[in-house]
Short mmCIF file of the C-alpha atoms (twelve columns), coordinates in Angstrom:
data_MODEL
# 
_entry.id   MODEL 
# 
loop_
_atom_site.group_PDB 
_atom_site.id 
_atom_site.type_symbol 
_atom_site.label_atom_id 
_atom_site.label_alt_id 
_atom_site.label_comp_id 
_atom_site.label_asym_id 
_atom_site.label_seq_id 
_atom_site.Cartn_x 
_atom_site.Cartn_y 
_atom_site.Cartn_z 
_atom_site.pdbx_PDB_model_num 
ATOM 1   C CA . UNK A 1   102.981 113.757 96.942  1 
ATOM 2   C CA . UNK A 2   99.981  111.875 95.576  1 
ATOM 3   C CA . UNK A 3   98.501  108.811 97.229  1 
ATOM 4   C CA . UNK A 4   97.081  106.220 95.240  1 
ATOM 5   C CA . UNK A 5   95.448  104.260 97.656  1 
ATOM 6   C CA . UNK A 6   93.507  100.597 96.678  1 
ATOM 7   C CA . UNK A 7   91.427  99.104  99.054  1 
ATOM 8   C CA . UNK A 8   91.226  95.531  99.387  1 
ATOM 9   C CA . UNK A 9   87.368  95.030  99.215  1 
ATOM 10  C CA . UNK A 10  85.851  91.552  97.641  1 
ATOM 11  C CA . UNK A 11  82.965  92.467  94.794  1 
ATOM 12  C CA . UNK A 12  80.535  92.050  98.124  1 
ATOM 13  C CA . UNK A 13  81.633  94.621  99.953  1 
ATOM 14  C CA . UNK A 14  82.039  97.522  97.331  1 
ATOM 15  C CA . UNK A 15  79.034  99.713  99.205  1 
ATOM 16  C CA . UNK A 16  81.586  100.134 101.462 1 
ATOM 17  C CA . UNK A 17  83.804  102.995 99.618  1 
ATOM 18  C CA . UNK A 18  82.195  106.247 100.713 1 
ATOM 19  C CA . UNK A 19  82.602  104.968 104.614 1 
ATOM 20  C CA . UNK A 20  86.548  104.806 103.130 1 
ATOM 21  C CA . UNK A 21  86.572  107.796 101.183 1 
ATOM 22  C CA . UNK A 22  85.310  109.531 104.578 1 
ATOM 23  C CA . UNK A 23  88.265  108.314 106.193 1 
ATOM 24  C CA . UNK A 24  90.577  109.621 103.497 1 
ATOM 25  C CA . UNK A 25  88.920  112.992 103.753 1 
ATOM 26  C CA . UNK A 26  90.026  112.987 107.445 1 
ATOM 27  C CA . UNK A 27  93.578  113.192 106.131 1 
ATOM 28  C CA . UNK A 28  93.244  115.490 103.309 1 
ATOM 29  C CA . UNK A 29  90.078  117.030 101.180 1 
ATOM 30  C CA . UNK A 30  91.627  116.628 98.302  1 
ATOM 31  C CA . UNK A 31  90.349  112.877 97.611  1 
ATOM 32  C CA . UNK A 32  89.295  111.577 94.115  1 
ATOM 33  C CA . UNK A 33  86.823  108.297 94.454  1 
ATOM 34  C CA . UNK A 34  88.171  105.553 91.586  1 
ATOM 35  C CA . UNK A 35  85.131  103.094 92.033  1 
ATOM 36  C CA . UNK A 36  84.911  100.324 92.964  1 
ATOM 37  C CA . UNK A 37  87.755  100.137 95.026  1 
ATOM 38  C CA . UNK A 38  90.612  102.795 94.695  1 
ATOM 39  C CA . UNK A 39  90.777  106.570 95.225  1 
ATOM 40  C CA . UNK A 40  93.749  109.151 94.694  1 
ATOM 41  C CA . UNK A 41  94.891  111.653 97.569  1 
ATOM 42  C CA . UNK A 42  96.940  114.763 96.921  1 
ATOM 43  C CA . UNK A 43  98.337  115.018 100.562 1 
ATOM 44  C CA . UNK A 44  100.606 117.761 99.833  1 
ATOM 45  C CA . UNK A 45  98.687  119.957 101.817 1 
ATOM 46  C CA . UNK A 46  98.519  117.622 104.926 1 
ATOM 47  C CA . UNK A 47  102.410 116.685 104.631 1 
ATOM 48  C CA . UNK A 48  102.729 120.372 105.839 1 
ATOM 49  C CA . UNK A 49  99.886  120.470 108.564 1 
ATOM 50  C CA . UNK A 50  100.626 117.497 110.116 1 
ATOM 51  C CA . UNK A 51  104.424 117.358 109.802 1 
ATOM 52  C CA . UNK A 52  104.322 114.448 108.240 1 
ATOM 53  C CA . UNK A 53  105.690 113.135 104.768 1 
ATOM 54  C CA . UNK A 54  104.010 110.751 102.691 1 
ATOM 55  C CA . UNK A 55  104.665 107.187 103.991 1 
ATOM 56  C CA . UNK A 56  103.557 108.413 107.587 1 
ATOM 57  C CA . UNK A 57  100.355 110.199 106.304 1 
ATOM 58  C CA . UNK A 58  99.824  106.618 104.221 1 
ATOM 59  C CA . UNK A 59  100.555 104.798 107.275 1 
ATOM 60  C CA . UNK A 60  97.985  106.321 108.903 1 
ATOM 61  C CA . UNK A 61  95.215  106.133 106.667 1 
ATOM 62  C CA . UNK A 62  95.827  102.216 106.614 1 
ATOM 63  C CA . UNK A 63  94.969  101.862 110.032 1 
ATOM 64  C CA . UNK A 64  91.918  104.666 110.297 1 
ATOM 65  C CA . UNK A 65  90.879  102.197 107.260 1 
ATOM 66  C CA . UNK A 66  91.166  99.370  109.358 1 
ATOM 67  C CA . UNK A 67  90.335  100.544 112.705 1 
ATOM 68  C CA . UNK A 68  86.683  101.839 111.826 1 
ATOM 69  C CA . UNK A 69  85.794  99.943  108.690 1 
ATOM 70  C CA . UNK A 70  87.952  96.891  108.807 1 
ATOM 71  C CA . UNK A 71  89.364  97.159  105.544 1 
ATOM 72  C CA . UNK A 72  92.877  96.865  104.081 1 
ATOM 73  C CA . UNK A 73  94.704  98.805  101.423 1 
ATOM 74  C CA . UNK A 74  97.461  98.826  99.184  1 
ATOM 75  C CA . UNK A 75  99.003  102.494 99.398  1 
ATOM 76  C CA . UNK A 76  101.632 103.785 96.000  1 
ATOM 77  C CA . UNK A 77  102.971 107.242 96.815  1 
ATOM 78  C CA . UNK A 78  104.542 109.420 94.133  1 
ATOM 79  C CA . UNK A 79  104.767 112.831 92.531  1 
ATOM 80  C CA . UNK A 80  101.849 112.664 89.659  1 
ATOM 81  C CA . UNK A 81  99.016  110.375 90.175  1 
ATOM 82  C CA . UNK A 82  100.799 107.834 87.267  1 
ATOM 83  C CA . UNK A 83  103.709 106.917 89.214  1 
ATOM 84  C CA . UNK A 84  101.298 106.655 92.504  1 
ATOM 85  C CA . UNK A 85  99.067  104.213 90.394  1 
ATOM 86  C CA . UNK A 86  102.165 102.058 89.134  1 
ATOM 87  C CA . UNK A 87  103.718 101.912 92.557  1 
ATOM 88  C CA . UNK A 88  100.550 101.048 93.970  1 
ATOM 89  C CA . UNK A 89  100.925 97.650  91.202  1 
ATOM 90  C CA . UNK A 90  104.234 96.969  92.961  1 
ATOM 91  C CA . UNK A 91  103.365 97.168  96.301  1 
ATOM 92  C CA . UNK A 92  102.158 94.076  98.529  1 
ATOM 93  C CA . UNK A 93  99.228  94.581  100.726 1 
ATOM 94  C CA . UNK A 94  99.387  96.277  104.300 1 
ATOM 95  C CA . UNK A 95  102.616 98.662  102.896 1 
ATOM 96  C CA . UNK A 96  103.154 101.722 101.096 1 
ATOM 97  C CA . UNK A 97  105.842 101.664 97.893  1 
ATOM 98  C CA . UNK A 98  107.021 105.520 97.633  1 
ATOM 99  C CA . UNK A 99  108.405 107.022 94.623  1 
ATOM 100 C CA . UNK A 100 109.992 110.411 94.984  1 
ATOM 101 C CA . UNK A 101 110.518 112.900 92.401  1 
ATOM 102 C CA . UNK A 102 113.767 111.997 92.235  1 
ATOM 103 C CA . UNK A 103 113.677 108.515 91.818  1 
ATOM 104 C CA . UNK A 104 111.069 108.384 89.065  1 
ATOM 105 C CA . UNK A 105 113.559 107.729 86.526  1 
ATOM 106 C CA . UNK A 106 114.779 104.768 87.467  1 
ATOM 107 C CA . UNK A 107 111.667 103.520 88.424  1 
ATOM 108 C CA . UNK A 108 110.201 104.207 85.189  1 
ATOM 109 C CA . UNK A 109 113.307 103.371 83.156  1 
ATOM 110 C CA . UNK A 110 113.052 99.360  82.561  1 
ATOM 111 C CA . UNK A 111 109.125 99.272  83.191  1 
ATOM 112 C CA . UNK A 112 107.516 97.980  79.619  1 
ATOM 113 C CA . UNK A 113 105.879 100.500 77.647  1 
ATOM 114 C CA . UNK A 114 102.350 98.992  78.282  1 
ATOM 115 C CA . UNK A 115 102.987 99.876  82.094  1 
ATOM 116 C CA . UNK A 116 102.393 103.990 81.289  1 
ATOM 117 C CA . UNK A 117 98.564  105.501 81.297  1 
ATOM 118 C CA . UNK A 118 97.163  105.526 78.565  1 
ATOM 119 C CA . UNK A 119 99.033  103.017 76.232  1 
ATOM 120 C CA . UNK A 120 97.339  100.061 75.002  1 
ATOM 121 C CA . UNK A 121 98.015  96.840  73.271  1 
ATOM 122 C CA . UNK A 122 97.612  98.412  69.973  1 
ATOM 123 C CA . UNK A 123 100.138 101.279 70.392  1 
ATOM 124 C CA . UNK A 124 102.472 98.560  72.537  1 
ATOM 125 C CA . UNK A 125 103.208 96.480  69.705  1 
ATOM 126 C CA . UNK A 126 103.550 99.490  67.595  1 
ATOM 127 C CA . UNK A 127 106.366 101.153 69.487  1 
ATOM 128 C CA . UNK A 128 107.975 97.305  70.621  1 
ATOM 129 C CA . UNK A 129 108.536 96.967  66.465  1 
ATOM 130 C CA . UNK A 130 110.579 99.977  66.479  1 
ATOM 131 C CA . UNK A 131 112.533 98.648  69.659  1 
ATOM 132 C CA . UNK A 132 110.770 101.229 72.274  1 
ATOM 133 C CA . UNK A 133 109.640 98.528  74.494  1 
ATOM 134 C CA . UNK A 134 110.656 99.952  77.651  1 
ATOM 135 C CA . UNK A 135 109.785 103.541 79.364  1 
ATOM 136 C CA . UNK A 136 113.077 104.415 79.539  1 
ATOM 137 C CA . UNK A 137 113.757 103.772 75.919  1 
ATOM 138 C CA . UNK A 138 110.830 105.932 74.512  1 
ATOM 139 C CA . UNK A 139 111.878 108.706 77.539  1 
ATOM 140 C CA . UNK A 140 115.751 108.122 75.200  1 
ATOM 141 C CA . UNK A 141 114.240 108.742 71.632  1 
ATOM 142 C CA . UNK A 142 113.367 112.106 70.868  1 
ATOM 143 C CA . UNK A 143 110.316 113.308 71.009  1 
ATOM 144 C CA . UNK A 144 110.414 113.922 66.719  1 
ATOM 145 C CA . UNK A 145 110.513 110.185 66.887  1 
ATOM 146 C CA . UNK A 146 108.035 109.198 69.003  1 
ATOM 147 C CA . UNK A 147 105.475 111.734 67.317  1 
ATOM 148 C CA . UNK A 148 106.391 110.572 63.360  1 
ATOM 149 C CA . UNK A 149 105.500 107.211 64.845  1 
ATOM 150 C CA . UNK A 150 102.408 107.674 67.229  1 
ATOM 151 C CA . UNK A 151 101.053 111.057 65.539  1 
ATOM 152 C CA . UNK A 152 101.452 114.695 67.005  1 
ATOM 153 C CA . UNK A 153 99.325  114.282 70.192  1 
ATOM 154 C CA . UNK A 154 99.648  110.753 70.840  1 
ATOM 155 C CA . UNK A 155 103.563 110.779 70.595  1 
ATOM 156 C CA . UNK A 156 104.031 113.764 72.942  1 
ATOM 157 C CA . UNK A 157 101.528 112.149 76.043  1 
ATOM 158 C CA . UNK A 158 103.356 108.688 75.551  1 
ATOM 159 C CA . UNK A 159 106.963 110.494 75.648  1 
ATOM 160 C CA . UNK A 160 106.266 112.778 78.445  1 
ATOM 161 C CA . UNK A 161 104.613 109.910 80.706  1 
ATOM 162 C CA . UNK A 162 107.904 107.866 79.856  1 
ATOM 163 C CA . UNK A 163 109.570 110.674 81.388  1 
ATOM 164 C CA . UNK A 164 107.330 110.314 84.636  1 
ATOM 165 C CA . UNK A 165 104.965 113.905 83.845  1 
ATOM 166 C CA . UNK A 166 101.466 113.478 83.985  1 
ATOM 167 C CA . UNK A 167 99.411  116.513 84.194  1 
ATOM 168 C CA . UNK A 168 96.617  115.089 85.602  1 
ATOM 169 C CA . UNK A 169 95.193  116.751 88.297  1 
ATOM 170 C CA . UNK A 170 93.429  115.271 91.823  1 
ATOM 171 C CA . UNK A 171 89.895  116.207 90.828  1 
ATOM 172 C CA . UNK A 172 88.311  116.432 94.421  1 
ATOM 173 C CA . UNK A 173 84.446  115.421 94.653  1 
ATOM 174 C CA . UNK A 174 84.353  114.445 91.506  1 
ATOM 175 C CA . UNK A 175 81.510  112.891 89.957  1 
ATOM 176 C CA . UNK A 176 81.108  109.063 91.220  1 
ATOM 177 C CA . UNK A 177 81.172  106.741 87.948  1 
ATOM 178 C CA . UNK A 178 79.609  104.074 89.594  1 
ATOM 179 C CA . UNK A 179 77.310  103.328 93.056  1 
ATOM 180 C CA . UNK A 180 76.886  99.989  94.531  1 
ATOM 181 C CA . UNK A 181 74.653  98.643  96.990  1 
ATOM 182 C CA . UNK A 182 74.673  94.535  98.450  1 
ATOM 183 C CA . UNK A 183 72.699  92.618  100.241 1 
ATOM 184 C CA . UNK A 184 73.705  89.379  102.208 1 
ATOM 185 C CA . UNK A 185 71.489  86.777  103.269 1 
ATOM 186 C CA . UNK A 186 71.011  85.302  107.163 1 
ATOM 187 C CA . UNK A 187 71.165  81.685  105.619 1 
ATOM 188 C CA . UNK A 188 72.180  80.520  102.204 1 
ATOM 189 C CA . UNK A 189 69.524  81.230  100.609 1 
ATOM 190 C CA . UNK A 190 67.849  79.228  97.000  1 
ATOM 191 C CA . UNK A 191 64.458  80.310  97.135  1 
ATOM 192 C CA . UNK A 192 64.378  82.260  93.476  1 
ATOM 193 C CA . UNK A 193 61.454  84.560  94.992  1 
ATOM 194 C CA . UNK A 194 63.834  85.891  98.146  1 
ATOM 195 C CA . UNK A 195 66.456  86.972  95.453  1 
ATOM 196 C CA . UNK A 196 64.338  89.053  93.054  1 
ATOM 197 C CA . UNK A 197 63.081  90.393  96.541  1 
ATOM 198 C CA . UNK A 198 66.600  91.639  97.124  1 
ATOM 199 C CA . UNK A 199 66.878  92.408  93.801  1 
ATOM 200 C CA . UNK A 200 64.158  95.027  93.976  1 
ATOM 201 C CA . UNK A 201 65.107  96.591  97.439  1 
ATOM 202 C CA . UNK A 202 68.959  96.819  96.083  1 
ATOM 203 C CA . UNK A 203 67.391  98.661  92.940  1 
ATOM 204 C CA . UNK A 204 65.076  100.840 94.909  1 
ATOM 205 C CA . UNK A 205 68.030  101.545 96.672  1 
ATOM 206 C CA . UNK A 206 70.471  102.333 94.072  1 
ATOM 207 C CA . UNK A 207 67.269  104.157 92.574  1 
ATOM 208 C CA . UNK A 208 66.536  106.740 95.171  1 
ATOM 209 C CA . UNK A 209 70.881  107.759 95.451  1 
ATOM 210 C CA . UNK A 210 70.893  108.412 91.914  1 
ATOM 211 C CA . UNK A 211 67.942  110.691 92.203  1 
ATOM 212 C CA . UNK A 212 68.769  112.264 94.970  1 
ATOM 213 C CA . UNK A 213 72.440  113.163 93.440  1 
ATOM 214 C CA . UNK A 214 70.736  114.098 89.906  1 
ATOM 215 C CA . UNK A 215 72.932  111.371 88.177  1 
ATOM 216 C CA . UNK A 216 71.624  108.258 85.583  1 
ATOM 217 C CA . UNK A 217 73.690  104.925 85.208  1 
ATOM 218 C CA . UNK A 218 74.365  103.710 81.568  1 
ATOM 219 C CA . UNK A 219 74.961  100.129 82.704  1 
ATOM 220 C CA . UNK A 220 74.452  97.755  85.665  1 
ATOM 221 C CA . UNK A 221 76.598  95.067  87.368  1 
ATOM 222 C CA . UNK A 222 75.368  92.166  88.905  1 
ATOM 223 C CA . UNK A 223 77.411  90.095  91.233  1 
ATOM 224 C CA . UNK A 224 76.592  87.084  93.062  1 
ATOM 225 C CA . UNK A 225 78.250  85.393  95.677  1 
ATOM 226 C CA . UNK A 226 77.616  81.666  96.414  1 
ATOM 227 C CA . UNK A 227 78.363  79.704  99.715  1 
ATOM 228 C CA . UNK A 228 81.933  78.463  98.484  1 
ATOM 229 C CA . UNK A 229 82.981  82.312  98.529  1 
ATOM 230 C CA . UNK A 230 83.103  81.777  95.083  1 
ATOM 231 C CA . UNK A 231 80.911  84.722  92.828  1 
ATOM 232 C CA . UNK A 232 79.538  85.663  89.578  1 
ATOM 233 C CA . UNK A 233 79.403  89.017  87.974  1 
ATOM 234 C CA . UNK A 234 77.313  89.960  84.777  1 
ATOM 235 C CA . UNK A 235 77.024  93.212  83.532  1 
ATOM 236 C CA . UNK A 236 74.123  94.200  81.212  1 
ATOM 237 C CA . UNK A 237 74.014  97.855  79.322  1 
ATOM 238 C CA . UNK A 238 69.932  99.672  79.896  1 
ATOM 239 C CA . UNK A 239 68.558  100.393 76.683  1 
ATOM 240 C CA . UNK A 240 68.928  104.326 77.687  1 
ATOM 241 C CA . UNK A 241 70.550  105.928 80.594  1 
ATOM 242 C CA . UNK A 242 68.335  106.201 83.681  1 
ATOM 243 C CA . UNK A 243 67.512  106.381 87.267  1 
ATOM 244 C CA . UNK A 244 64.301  104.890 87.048  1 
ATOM 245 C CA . UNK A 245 64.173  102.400 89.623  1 
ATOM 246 C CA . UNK A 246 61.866  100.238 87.601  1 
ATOM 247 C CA . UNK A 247 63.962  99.890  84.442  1 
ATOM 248 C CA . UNK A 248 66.479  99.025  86.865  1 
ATOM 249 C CA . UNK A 249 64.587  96.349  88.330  1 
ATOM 250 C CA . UNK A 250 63.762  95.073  84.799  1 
ATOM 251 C CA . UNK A 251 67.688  94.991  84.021  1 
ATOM 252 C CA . UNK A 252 68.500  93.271  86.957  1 
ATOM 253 C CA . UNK A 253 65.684  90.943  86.810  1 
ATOM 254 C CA . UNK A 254 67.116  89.744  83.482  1 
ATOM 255 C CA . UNK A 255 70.646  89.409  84.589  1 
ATOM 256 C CA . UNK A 256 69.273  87.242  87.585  1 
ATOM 257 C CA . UNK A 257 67.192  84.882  85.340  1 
ATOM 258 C CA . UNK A 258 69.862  84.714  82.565  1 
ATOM 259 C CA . UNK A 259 72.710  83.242  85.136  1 
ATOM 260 C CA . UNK A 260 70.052  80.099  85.580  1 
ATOM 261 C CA . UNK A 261 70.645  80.121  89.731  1 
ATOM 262 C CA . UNK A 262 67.581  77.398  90.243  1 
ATOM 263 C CA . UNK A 263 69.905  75.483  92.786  1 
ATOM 264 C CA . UNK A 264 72.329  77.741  93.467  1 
ATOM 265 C CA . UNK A 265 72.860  78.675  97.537  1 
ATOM 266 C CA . UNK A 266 73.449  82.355  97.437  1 
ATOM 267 C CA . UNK A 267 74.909  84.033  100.709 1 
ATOM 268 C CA . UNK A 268 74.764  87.819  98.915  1 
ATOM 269 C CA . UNK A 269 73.509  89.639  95.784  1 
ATOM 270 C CA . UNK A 270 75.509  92.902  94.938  1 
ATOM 271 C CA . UNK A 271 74.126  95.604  92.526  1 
ATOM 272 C CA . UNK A 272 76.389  98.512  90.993  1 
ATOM 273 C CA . UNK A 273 74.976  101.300 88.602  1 
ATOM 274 C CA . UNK A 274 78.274  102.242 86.123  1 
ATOM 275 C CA . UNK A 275 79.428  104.908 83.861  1 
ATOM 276 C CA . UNK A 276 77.302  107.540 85.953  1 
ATOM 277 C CA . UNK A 277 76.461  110.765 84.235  1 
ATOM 278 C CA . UNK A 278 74.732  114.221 84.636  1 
ATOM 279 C CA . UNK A 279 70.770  113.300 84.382  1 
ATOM 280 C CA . UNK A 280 70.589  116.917 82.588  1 
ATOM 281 C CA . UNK A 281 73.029  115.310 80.100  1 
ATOM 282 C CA . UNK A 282 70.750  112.047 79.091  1 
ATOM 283 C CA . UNK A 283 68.973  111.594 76.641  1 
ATOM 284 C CA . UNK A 284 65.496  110.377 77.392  1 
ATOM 285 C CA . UNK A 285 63.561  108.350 74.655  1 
ATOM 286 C CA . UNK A 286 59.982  110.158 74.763  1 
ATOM 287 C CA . UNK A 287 56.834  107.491 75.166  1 
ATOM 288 C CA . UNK A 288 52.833  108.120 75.451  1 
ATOM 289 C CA . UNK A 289 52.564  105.358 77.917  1 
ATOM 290 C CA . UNK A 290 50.689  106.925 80.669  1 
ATOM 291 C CA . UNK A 291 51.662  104.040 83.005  1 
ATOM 292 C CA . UNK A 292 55.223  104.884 83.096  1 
ATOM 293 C CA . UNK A 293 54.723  108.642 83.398  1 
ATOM 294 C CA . UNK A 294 51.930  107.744 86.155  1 
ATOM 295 C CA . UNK A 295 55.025  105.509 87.574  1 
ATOM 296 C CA . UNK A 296 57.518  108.484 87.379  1 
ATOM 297 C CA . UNK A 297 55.010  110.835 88.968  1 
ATOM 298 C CA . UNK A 298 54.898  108.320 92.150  1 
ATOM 299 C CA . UNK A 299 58.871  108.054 91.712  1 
ATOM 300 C CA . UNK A 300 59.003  112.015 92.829  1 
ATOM 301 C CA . UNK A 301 56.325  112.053 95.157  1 
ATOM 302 C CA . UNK A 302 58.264  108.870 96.975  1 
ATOM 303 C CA . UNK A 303 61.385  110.580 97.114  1 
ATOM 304 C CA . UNK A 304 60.262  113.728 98.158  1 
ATOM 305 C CA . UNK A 305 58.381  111.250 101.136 1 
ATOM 306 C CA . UNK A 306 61.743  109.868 101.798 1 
ATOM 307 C CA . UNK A 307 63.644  112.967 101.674 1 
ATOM 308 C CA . UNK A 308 61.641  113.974 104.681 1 
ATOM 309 C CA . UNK A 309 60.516  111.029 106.754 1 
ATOM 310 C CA . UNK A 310 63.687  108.581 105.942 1 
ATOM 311 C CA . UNK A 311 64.041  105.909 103.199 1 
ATOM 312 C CA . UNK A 312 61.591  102.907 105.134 1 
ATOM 313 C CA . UNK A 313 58.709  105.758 104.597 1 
ATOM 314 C CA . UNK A 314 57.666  104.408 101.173 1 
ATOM 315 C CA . UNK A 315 58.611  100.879 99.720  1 
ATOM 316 C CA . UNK A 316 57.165  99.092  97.181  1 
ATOM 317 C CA . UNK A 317 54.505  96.812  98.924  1 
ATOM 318 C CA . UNK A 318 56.113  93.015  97.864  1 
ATOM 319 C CA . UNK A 319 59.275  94.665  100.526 1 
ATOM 320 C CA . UNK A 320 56.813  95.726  103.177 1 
ATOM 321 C CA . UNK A 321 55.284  92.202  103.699 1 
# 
C-alpha cells in the first residue's frame, strides 16, 4: 500500500518538513517529499517487517508526527499513489481513509472526472460534453472512445486512471522542488529595517542549502504573517535560476517593499525557494561585472568557512551587529 500522507502545517511553519520526512523514514525509506506540506510512503515493505497493515503503520506515523514535532496529518492509504492522494481529499484530519485494491472501483466509480491526476478543466469539459463526467463512466467507454476523443496518449492515461492504475512510482530521495526557511519575531514587530534584516538572514539561509545540495530555485515565495494570524503570500519569478544569495535578497527585497507593510505588525516572515533544479542544468546569463564575480568568489570561500566551522562562522556584517 501507498501512504499519502498531508501534514497540517500553516505557511509559517513549512521549514518544518524534513524534521517530518525524518519521521516517515523511521517507518519506511521509501518516502517521496511533496513540498510544502505532503509526502508519499510506499510501506509495502514495512507492512511485512512490522506485521502491520496499512492503517496501523499510518496510525503510527500520526503520532511519531505529533509526539516529536507536534504536527498533525491527514493520512489516504491505497494501492497506487492516485487513489492514496484522492483518499487523502476525503479524509478528515487526525484519521486515515484506506482504499484497498479491491475497493478502488467503487471508490473511483461516481468521483467526477476532474477528481483523476492529471485531468484539467480543459479536458473536463471536453469529456462532460460527451457525457463522461464521472470516473466510472470513462472506466465504461472503451478505450477506442476515449482515445478518438482525447488523442492516442492522452485517452489511454485518462482511461486507465479511471480504472484506478497509475504507474507512478514512489521516487525515494527525490529531488526537493522547493526549500523554505521562517523566521518569527519576539514581539510584533513594524520596524521596516528589522524585516529586511530577516529578510537577508532567511536568504542567506536558503542561500547556503541550495549550495550545499548543488540545486538553483527558479522562483521565490514570500509569506507574511501578521498579528491577527492572518498572512500574505507573494511569489515573484528571478530573472534566471540561481543560488546566489544576493539575487535572492534582491527578489525578496522587492516582494517586501511591493506588499506596502509601513504599519503592518508582523509576528513572522517565511521565505521558500520553488521549482528547484540541478545547478549543472541552469543556465547562467554571462556578465563582465567584476563585482558580482568578486561577490561569488566570497560566496565559495563562505561556504567552504561554514562547511567547516558551522553556519554563524561567516554572516554578512548588518546580521552580526
Amino acid at each position: 500500500m501507498i501512504l499519502y500522507v498531508r501534514f497540517l502545517l500553516s505557511p509559517m511553519y513549512e521549514a518544518a518538513l524534513p524534521a517530518l520526512l525524518a519521521v516517515a523514514e523511521d517507518i519506511s525509506p521509501v518516502v517521496q517529499a511533496l513540498p510544502p506540506d505532503a509526502a508519499l510512503v510506499d510501506v509495502r515493505g514495512a507492512e511485512r517487517y512490522f506485521g502491520r497493515d496499512a492503517a496501523q503503520l499510518a496510525s503510527l506515523l500520526r503520532v511519531r508526527a505529533l509526539a516529536h514535532c507536534g504536527v498533525d496529518c491527514v493520512i489516504g492509504a491505497g494501492p497506487v499513489p492516485m487513489i492514496a492522494r484522492m483518499a487523502a481529499r476525503e479524509a478528515v484530519p487526525g484519521t486515515t481513509l484506506v482504499v484497498t485494491e479491491g475497493e478502488t472501483a467503487a471508490f473511483l466509480a461516481d468521483k467526477p472526472v476532474a477528481a483523476l491526476d492529471g485531468v484539467g478543466p480543459v479536458t473536463a469539459r471536453t469529456l462532460c460534453a460527451y457525457g463522461l463526467d464521472s470516473a466510472g463512466r470513462v472506466a465504461g467507454a472503451p478505450l477506442a472512445v476515449i482515445q478518438r476523443i482525447l488523442g492516442a496518449r492522452a485517452g489511454r492515461e485518462v482511461w486507465e486512471r479511471a480504472r484506478g492504475i497509475d504507474r507512478t512510482a514512489v521516487v525515494p530521495n527525490a529531488l526537493s522542488r522547493s526549500m523554505a526557511a521562517e523566521r518569527a519575531f519576539e514581539l510584533d514587530e513594524l520596524d521596516q529595517a528589522e524585516h529586511r534584516r530577516a529578510l537577508l538572514s532567511l536568504t542567506e539561509e536558503l542561500g547556503s542549502r541550495m549550495r550545499g545540495e548543488h540545486q538553483v530555485c527558479r522562483s521565490l515565495t514570500l509569506t507574511v504573517r501578521y498579528a491577527d494570524r492572518s498572512t500574505t503570500t507573494r511569489t515573484r519569478t528571478l530573472r534566471e535560476p540561481t543560488a546566489h544569495s544576493a539575487a535572492l535578497a534582491d527578489a525578496a527585497y522587492a516582494l517586501h517593499q511591493a506588499l506596502g507593510l509601513q504599519r503592518a505588525r508582523v509576528r513572522g516572515l517565511s521565505l521558500r525557494a520553488e521549482d528547484l533544479t540541478a545547478a549543472e542544468r541552469a543556465a547562467r546569463q554571462l556578465t563582465f561585472d567584476p563585482a558580482d564575480e568578486r561577490a561569488r568568489r566570497i560566496e565559495e570561500v563562505a561556504d567552504r568557512a561554514r562547511a567547516k566551522f558551522g553556519p554563524g562562522a561567516v554572516v554578512p556584517g548588518s546580521l552580526a551587529a
